[in-house]
VEXLUMSE-426303 format. One line per 2 residues: number of its first residue (from 1); for each residue x, y, z of N, C-alpha, C. Coordinates in steps of 0.2 Angstrom, whole numbers, padded with zeros to 4 digits. Layout:
NUM> X:Y:Z:X:Y:Z:X:Y:Z ~ ...
This chain:
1> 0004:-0006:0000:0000:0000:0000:0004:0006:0000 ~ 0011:0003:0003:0013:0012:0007:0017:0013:-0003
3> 0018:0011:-0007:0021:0011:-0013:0021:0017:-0015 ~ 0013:0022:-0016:0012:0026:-0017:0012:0030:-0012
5> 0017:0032:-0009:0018:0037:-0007:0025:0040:-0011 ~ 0028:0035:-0014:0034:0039:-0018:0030:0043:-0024
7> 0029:0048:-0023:0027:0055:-0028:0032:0062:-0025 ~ 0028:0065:-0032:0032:0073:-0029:0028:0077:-0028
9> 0023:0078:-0024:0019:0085:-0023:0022:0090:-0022 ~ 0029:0091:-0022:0033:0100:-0023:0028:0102:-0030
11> 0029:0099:-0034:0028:0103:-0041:0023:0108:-0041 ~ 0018:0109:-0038:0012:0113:-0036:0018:0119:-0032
13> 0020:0118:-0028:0026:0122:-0025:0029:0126:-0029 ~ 0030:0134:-0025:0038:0135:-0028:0041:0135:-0028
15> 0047:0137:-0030:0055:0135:-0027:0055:0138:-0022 ~ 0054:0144:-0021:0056:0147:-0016:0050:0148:-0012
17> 0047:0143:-0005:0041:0142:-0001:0041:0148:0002 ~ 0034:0151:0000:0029:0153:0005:0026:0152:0009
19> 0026:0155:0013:0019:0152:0021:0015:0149:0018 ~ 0011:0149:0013:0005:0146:0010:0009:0139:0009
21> 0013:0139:0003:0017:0134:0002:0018:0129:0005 ~ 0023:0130:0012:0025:0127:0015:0019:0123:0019
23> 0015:0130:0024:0010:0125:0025:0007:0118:0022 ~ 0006:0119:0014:0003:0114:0012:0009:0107:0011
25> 0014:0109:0011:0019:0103:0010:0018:0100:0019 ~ 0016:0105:0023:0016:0103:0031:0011:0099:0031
27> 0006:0099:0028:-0002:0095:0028:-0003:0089:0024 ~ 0002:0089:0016:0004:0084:0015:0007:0077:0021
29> 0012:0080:0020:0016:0076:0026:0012:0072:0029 ~ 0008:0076:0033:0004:0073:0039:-0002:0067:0036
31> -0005:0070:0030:-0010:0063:0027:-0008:0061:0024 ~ -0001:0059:0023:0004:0052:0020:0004:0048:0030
33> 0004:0051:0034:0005:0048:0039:0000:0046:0040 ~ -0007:0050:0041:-0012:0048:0041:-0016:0041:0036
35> -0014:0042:0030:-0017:0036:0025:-0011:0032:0025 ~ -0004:0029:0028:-0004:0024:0025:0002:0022:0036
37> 0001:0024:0040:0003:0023:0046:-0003:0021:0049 ~ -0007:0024:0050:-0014:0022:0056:-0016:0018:0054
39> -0017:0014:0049:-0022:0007:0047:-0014:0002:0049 ~ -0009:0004:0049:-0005:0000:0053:-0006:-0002:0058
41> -0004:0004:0061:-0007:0004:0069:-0013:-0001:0071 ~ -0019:0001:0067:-0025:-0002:0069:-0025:-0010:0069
43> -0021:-0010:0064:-0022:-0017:0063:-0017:-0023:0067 ~ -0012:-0017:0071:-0008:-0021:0077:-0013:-0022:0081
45> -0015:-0017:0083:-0018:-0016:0089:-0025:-0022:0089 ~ -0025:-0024:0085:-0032:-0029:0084:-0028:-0036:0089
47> -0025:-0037:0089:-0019:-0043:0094:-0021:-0040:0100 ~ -0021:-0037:0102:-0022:-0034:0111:-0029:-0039:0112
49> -0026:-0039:0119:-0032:-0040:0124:-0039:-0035:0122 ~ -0045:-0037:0123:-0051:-0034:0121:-0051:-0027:0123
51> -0053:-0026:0131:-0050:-0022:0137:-0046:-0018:0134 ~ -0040:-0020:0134:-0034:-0014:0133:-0032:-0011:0126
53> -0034:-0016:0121:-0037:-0011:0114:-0043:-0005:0117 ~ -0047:-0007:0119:-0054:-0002:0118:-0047:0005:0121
55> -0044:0006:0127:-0041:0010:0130:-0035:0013:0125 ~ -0033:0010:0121:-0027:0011:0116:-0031:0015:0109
57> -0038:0013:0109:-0043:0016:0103:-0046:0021:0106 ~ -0045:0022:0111:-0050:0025:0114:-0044:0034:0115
59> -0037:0032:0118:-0033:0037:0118:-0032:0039:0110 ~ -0031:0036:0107:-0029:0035:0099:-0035:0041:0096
61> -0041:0043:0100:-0048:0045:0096:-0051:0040:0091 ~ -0051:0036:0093:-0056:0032:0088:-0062:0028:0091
63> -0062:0029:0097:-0068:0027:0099:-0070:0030:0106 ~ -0076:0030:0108:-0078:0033:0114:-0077:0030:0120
65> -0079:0030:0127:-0075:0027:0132:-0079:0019:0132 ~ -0086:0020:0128:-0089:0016:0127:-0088:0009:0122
67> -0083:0012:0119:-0080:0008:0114:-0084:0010:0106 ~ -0087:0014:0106:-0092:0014:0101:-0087:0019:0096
69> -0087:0021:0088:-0082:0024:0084:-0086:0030:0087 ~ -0078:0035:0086:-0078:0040:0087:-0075:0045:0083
71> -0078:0049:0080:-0073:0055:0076:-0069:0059:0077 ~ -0064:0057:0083:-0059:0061:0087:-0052:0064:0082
73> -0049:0066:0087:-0045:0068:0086:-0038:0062:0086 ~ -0036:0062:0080:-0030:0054:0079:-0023:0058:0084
75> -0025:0065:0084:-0015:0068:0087:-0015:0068:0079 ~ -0007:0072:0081:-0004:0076:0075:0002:0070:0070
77> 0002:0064:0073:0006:0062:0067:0012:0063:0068 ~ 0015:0070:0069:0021:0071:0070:0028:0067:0068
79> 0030:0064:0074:0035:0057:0073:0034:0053:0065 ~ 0026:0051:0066:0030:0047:0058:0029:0049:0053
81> 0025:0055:0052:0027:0059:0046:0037:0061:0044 ~ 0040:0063:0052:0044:0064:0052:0050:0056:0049
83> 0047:0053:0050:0050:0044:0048:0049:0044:0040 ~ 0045:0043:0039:0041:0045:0032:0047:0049:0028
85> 0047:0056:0029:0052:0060:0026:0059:0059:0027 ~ 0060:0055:0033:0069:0054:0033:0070:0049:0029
87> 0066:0044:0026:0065:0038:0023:0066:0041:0016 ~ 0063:0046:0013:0063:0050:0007:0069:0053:0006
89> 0073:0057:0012:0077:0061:0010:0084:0054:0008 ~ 0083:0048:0013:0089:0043:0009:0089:0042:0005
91> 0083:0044:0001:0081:0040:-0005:0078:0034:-0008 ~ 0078:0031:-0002:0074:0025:-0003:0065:0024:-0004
93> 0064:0015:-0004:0058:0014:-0004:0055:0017:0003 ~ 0048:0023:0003:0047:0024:0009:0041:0023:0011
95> 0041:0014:0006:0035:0009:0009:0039:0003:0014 ~ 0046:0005:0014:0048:0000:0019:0051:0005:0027
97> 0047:0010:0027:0048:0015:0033:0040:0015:0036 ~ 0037:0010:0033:0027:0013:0039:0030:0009:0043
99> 0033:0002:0042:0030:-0001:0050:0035:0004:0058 ~ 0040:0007:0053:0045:0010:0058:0043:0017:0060
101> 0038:0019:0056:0032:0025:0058:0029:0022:0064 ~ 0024:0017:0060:0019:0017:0066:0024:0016:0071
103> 0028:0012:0075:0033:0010:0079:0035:0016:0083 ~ 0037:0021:0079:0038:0028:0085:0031:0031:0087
105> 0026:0031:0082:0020:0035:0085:0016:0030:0091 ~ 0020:0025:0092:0016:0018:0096:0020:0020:0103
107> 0027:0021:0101:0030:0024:0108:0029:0028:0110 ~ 0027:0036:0107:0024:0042:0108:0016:0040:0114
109> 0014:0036:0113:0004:0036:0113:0008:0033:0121 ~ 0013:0028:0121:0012:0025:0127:0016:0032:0131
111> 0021:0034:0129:0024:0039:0133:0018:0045:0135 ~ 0012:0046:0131:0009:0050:0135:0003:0047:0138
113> 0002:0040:0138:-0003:0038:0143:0000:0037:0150 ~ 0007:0038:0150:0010:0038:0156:0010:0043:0159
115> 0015:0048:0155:0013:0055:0154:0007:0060:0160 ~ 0001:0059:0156:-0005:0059:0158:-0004:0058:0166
117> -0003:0052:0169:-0004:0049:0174:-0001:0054:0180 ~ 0008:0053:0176:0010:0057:0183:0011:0065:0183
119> 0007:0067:0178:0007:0074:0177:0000:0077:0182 ~ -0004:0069:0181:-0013:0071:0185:-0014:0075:0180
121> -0016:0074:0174:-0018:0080:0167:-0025:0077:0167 ~ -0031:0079:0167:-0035:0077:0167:-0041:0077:0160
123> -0036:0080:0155:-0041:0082:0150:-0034:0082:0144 ~ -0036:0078:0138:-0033:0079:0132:-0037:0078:0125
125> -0036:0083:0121:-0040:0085:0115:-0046:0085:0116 ~ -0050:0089:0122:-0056:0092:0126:-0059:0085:0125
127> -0057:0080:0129:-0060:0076:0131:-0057:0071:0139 ~ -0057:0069:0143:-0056:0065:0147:-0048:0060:0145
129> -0042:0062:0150:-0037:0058:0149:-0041:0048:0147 ~ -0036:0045:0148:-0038:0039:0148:-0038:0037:0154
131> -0035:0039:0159:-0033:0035:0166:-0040:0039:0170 ~ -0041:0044:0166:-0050:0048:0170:-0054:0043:0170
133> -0054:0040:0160:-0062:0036:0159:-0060:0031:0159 ~ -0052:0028:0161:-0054:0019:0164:-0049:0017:0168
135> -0047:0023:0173:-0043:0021:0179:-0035:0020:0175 ~ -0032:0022:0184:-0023:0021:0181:-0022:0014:0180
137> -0023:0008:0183:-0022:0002:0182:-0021:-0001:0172 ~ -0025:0003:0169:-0029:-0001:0163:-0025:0005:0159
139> -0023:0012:0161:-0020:0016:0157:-0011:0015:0158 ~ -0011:0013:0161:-0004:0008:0162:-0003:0003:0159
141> -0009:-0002:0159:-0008:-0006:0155:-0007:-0005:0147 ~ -0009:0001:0144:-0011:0001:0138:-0005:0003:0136
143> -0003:0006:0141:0005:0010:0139:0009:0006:0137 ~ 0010:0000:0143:0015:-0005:0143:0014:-0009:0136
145> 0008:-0012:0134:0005:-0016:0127:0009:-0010:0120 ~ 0007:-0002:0120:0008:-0001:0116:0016:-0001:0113
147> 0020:0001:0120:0028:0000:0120:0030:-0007:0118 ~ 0028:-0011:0121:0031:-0018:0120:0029:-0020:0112
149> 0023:-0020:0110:0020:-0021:0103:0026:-0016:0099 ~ 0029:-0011:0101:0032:-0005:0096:0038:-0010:0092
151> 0039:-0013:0095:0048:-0019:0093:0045:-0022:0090 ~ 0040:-0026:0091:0039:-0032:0085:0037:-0027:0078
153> 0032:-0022:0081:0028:-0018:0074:0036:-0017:0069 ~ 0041:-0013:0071:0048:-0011:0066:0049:-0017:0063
155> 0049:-0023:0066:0051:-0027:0061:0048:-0031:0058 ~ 0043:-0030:0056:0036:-0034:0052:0039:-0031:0045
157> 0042:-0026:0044:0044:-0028:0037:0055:-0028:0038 ~ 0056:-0033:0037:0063:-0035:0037:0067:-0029:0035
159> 0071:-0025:0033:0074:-0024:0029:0082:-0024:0032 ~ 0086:-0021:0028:0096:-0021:0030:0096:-0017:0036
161> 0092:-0010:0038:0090:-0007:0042:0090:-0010:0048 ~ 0083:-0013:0049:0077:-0012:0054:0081:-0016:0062
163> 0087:-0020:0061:0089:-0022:0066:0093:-0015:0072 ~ 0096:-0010:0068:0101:-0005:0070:0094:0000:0073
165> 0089:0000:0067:0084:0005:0069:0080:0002:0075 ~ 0079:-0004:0077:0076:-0006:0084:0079:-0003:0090
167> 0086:-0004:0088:0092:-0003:0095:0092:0006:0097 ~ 0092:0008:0089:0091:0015:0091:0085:0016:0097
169> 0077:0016:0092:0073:0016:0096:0073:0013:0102 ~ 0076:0007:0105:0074:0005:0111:0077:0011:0116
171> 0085:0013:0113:0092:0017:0116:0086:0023:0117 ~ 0082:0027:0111:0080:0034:0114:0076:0032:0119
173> 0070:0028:0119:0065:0027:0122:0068:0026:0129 ~ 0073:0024:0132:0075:0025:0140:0079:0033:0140
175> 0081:0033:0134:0081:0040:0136:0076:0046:0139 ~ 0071:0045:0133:0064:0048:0133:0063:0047:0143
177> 0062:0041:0143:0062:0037:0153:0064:0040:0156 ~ 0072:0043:0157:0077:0047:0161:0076:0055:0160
179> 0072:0057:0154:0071:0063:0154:0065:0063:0157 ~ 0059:0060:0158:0054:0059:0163:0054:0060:0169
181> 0060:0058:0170:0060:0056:0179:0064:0064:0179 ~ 0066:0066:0176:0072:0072:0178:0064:0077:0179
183> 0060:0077:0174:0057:0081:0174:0052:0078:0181 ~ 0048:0075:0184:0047:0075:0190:0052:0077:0195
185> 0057:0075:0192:0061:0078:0199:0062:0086:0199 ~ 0059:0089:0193:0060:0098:0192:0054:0099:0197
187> 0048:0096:0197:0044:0097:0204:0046:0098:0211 ~ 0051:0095:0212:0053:0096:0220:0055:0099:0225
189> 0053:0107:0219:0055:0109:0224:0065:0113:0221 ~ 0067:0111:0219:0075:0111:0218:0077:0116:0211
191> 0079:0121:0211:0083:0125:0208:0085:0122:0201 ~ 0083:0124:0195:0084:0122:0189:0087:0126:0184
193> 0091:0122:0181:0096:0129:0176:0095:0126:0170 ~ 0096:0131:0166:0093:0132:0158:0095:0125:0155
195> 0104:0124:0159:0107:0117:0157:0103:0112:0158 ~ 0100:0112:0164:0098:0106:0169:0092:0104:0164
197> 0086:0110:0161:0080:0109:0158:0085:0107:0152 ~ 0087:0109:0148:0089:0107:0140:0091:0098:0141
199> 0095:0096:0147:0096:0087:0147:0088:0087:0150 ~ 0084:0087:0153:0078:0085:0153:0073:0083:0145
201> 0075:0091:0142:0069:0090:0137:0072:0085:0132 ~ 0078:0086:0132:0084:0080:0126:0081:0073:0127
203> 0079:0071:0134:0078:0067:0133:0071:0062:0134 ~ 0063:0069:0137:0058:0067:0139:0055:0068:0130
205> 0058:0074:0124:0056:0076:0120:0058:0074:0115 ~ 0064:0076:0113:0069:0076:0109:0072:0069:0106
207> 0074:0064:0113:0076:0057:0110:0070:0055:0105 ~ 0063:0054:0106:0059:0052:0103:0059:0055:0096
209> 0059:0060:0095:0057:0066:0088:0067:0064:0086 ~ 0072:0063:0089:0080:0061:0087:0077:0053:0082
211> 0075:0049:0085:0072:0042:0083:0070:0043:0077 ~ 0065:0046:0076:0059:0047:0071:0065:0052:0067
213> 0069:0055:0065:0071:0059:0060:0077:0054:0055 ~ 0077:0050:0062:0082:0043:0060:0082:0036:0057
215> 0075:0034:0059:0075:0027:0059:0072:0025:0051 ~ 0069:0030:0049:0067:0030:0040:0071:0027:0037
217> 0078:0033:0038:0083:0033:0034:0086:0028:0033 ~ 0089:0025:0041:0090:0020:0043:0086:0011:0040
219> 0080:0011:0042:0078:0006:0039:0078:0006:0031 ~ 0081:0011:0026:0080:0010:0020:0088:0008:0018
221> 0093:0008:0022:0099:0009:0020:0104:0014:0018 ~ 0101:0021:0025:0105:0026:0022:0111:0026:0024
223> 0116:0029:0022:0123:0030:0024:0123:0033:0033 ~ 0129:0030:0036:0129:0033:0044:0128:0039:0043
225> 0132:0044:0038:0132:0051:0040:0126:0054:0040 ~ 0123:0050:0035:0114:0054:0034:0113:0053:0040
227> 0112:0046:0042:0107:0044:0049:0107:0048:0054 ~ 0115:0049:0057:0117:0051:0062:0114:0060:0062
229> 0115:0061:0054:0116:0073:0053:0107:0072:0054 ~ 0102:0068:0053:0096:0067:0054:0094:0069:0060
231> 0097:0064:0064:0095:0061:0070:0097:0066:0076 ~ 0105:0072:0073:0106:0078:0078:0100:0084:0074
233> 0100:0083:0068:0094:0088:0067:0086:0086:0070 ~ 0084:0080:0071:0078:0078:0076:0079:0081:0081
235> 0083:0079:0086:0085:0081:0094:0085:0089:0094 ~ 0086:0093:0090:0088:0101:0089:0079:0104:0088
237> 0077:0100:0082:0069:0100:0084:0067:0098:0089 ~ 0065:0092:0092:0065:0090:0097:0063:0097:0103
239> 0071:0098:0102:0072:0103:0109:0067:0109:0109 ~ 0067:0111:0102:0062:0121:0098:0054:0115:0101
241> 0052:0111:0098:0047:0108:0100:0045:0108:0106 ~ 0048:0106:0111:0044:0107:0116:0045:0113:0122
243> 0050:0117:0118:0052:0126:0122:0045:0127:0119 ~ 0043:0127:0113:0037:0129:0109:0031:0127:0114
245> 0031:0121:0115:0024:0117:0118:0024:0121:0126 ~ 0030:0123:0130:0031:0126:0135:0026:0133:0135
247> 0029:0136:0129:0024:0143:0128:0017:0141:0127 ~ 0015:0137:0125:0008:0136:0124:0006:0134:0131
249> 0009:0130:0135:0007:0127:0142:0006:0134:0147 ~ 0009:0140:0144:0007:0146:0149:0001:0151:0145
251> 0003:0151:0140:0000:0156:0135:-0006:0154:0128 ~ -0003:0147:0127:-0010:0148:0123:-0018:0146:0126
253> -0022:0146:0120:-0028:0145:0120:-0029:0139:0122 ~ -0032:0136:0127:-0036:0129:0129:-0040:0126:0124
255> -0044:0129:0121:-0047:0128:0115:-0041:0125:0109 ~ -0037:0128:0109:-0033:0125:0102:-0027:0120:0105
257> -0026:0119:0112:-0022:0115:0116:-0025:0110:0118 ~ -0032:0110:0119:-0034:0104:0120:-0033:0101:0127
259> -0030:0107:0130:-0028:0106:0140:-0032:0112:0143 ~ -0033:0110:0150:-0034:0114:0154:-0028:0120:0152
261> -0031:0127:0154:-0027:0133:0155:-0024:0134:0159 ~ -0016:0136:0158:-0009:0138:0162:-0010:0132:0168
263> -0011:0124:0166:-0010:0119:0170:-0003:0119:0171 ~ 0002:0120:0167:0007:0120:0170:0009:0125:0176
265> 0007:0131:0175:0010:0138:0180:0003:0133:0188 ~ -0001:0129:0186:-0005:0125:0194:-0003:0122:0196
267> 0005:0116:0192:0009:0113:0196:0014:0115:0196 ~ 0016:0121:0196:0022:0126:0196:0027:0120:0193
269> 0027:0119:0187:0032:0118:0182:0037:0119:0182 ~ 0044:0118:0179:0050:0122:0179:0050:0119:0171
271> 0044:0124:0168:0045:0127:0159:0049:0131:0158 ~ 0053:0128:0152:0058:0134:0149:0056:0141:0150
273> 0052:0145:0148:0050:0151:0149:0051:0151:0157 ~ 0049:0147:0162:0048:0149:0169:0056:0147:0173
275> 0060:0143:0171:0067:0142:0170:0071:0151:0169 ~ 0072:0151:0164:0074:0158:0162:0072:0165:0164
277> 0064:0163:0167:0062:0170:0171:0064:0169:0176 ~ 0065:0164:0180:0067:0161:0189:0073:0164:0190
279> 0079:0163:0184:0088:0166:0184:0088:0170:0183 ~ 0081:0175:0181:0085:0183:0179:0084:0188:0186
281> 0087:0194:0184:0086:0198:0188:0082:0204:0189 ~ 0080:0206:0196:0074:0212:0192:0069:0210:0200
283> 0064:0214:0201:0060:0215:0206:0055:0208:0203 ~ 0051:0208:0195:0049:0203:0193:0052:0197:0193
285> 0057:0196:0191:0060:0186:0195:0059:0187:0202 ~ 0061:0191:0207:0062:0190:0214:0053:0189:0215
287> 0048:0191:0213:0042:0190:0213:0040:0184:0211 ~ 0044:0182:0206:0041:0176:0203:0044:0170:0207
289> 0051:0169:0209:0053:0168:0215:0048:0166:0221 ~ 0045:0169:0225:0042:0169:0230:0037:0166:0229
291> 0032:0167:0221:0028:0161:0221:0029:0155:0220 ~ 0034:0154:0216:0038:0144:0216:0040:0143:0224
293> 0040:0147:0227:0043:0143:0233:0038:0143:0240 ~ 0033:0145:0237:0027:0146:0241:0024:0137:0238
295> 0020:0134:0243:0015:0130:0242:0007:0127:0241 ~ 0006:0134:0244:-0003:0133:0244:-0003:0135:0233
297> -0009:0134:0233:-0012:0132:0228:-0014:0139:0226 ~ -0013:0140:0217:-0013:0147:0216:-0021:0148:0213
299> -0023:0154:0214:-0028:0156:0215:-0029:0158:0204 ~ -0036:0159:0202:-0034:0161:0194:-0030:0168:0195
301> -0033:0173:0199:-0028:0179:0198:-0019:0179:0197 ~ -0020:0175:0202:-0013:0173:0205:-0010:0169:0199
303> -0010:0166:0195:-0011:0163:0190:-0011:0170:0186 ~ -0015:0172:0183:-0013:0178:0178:-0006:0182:0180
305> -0006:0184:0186:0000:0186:0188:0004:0184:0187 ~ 0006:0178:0190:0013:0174:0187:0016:0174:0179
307> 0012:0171:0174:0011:0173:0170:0013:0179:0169 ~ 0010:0186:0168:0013:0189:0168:0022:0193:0168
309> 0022:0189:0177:0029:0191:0179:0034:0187:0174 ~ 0031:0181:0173:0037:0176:0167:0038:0182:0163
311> 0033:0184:0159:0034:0188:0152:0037:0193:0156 ~ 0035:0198:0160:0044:0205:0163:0047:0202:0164
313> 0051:0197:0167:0056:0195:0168:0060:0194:0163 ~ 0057:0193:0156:0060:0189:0152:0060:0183:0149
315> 0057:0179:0153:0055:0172:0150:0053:0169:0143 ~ 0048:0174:0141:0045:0173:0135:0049:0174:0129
317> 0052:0180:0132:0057:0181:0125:0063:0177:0126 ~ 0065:0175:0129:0070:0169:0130:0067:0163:0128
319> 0064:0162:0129:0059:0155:0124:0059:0155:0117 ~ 0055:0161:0116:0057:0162:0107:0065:0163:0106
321> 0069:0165:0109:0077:0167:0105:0078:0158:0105 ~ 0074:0154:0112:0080:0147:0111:0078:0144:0103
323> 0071:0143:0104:0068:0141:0098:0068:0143:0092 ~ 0071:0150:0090:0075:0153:0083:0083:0149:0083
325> 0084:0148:0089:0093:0147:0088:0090:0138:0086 ~ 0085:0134:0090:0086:0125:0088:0085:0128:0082
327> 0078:0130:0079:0078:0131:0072:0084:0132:0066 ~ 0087:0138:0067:0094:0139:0065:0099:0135:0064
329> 0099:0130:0068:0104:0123:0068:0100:0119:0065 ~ 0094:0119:0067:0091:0112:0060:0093:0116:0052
331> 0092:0120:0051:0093:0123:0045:0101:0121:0042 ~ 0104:0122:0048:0112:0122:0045:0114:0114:0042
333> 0112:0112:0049:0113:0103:0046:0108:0101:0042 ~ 0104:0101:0041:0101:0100:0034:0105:0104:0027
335> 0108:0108:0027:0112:0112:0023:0120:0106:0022 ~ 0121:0107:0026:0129:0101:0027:0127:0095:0022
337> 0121:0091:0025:0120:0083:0024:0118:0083:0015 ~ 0118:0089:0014:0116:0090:0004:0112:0086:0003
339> 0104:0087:0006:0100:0085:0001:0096:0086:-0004 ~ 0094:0081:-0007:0087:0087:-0012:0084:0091:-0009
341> 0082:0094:-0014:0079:0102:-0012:0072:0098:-0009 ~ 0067:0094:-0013:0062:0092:-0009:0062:0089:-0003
343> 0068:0085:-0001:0067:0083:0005:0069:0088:0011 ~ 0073:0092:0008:0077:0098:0012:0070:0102:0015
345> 0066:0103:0009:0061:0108:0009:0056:0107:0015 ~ 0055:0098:0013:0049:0096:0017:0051:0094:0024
347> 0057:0094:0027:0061:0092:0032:0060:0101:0036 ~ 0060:0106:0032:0059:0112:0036:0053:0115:0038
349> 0048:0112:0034:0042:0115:0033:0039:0112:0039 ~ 0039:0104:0040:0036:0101:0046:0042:0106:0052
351> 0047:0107:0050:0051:0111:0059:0047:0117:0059 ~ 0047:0120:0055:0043:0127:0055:0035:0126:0057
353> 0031:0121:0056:0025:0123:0058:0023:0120:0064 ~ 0028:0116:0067:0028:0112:0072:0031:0117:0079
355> 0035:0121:0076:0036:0126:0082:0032:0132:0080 ~ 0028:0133:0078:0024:0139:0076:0017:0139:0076
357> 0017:0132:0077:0007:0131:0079:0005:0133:0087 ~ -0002:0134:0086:-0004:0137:0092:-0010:0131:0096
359> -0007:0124:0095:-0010:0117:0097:-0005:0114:0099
């Protein structure tokens, strides 16, 4: 099936992308992911237990708590679109890169049914987490099924690759683990620097979206140097990705985030922006200070406030300068690794719209 996804839609393009442009190469992407990775997924997921499929469909939006079809929201695909495209840019067949797609987006689903858990998030894509509508027990379980299932899915189709691309992915996925814990432990309370947050996000964020820029490549037979300039350009997304997802966690719409409002400034987070405003100097860090070190629960004012002290402090614009500089570095290595202008093209257009959306 996935055969025909080797075409060129640039040709509608111009050479030189505009916003409109790129967009539309950013929306391609994602229904290459959409028509030829989720009927993958779907059809692994049919092997589960009854029970813990319904919770794995049910996270996934395709069904209601009831089990009944649902028109939800699938998520953005991201990762293996991103798989997809690193698989084009080797030049390979990148009908032997779906099972290695679904394979990351299956690690993704489990890493936020976890996620979810020890976050206490109790609302995703304006509906009920998983562990709300069928307890932690069963959204643990789902998690565990969809990780473990992730190894076999990669190598349901053979290739010269697929044995190296496992190892990578198992290699990210504990690291994604050790950037989880690091980030629970930014909750306790303990003093965290710009450094400390960048090895967190490297590896709660970054490892995964590093995987997916690489394993395409990788199971089609690309050269080391490709795999590896992919795999530093994923991680450098990665990083802009979730500085970006930070600003949304304080500042965007709930509506278009699909979470509660400023849920992260309610468990006093140590988010980039709020990192950065904590170390600076000025009457507003020394206030923003005294709220992170205070305990009771912050009231909505109180919440407005904070917020705003990030932004005088400096936070916010420290957020955007990190996120032009990861960007700036994906550009350059992608520059280095020489490749087509199509794949180059379409490799910036997902970095671009993925640090620039308002979801």
């Amino acid at each position: 099936m996935a055969q025909h996804l080797v075409h060129d839609r640039s040709q509608r393009l111009s050479e030189v992308p505009s916003a409109t442009a790129v967009a539309h190469r950013y929306a391609d992407t994602l229904d290459d992911a959409r028509e030829f990775v989720l009927p993958v997924i779907r059809e692994i997921l049919e092997d589960l237990d009854p029970d813990v499929r319904r919770v794995c469909a049910y996270h996934q939006g395709w069904v209601d708590a009831d089990g009944r079809p649902a028109d939800g929201n699938t998520g953005k695909l991201l990762r293996p679109a991103l798989v997809l495209l690193s698989a084009r840019a080797a030049g390979g067949d990148v009908a032997d890169a779906v099972h290695a797609a679904a394979a990351t987006e299956m690690v993704h689903a489990f890493s936020l049914l976890h996620d979810d858990i020890m976050d206490g998030d109790e609302e995703r894509r304006h509906r009920p987490t998983a562990w709300k509508a069928f307890g932690v027990p069963m959204a643990l379980l789902a998690g565990d099924a969809l990780l473990s299932l992730s190894h076999s899915v990669l190598l349901a189709r053979p290739t010269p690759g697929a044995i190296s691309a496992l190892r990578r992915l198992a290699a990210d996925t504990q690291r994604l683990i050790a950037g989880q814990r690091l980030d629970l432990a930014f909750e306790e309370g303990k003093q965290v620097t710009v450094t400390e947050y960048e090895a967190m996000a490297g590896g709660k964020t970054a490892a995964l979206m590093a995987s997916s820029c690489a394993i395409g490549a990788e199971v089609v037979g690309g050269s080391k140097t490709l795999v590896e300039g992919l795999a530093y350009f994923g991680a450098r997304l990665g990083l802009a990705f979730q500085i970006s997802d930070d600003i949304l966690g304080i500042w965007g719409d709930p509506w278009n985030t699909g979470k509660a409002g400023r849920s992260d400034l309610v468990r006093r987070k140590k988010t980039y922006p709020v990192v950065a405003a904590l170390s600076a100097d000025g009457a507003a860090a020394e206030r923003l200070r005294a709220y992170y070190r205070a305990t009771e629960p912050l009231s909505q004012s109180e919440l407005v406030e904070v917020a705003s002290l990030i932004e005088e402090a400096g936070g916010l614009a420290e957020a955007h300068r990190a996120v032009a500089g990861c960007l700036a570095e994906t550009e350059r290595i992608l520059g280095m690794l020489g490749l087509p202008a199509e794949a180059r093209d379409s490799l910036l257009a997902v970095a671009a719209m993925m640090t620039g959306r308002n979801h």
